[in-house]
C-alpha positions, 0 to 999 in steps of 0.5 A: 887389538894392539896388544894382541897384535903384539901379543901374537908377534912376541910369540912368532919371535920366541918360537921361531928363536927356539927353532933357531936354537934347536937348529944350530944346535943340531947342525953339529955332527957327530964323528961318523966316519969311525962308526959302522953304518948300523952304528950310525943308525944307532947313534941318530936313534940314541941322540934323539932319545936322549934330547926328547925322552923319547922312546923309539923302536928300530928294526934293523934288517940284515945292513952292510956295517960299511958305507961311504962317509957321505951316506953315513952322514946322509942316513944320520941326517934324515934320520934326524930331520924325520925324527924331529919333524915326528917329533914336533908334529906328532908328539913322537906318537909310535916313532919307529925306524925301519932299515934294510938292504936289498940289490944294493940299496938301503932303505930307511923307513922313519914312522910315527902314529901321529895325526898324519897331514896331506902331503898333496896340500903340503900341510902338516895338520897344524897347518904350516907349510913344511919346511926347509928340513924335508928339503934339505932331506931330499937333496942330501939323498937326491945327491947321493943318487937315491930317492925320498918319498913321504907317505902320510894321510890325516889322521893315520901318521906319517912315513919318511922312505928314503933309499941309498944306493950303497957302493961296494967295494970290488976286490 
């Protein structure tokens, strides 16, 4: 009993040192401020291919090419946090972005095909709790004045909606 006690703490340890490492590594950010906002959208999308070999398919409606640098990171970082979460609970299953711009808001829409979890429990479907990334993607949008939803049911995926006012500028 012992030695599966220790068995089962060793590899809490090397699973939480790996999300560790995966999250100080993704704490670097790129420089976004010489980048258009569907650059931005681009940039996070590549990023993420390039780190799991993923294949992810983007729908990128009519969007305004400036934006503030605190929505440009804003977008990069919900982008990334979705797509990880994806990623990770899903298996990146059917990853799609969707952005789009209307009466002065952006919409992001981050999908996957994935097993989905009941955001009303606050479980994934391998039943963890959620953790400080979906957080984290709240406030950085609520900051910002803009709203985050999460759309998900077992068995039928998950939707990160998150919607930013985008300033313009009065000339």
């Amino acid at each position: 009993r012992v030695r599966e006690d220790f068995e089962m703490v060793e590899t809490a340890l090397a699973d939480a040192l790996r999300e560790t490492r995966e999250i100080s590594s993704d704490l670097h950010l790129p420089q976004l401020d010489s980048l258009t906002l569907p650059e931005t959208v681009e940039k996070a999308k590549l990023d993420h291919e390039k780190k799991t070999g993923s294949t992810i398919e983007v729908d990128r409606g009519d969007v305004p090419a400036s934006a503030s640098l605190p929505v440009k990171i804003a977008v990069y970082r919900v982008l990334q946090e979705a797509l990880n979460n994806s990623h990770r609970h899903a298996g990146g299953t059917e990853q799609r972005i969707s952005v789009s711009y209307a009466d002065g808001w952006l919409e992001l829409r981050i999908a996957d095909g994935g097993p989905g979890f009941d955001p009303a429990a606050g479980e994934v479907a391998k039943g963890t709790q959620p953790g400080l990334g979906l957080r984290g993607m709240r406030e950085r949008v609520e900051m910002l004045g803009g709203t985050l939803e999460i759309e998900s049911a077992v068995g039928e995926g998950t939707t990160v909606r998150a919607k930013l006012l985008l300033e313009t500028e009065v000339r």
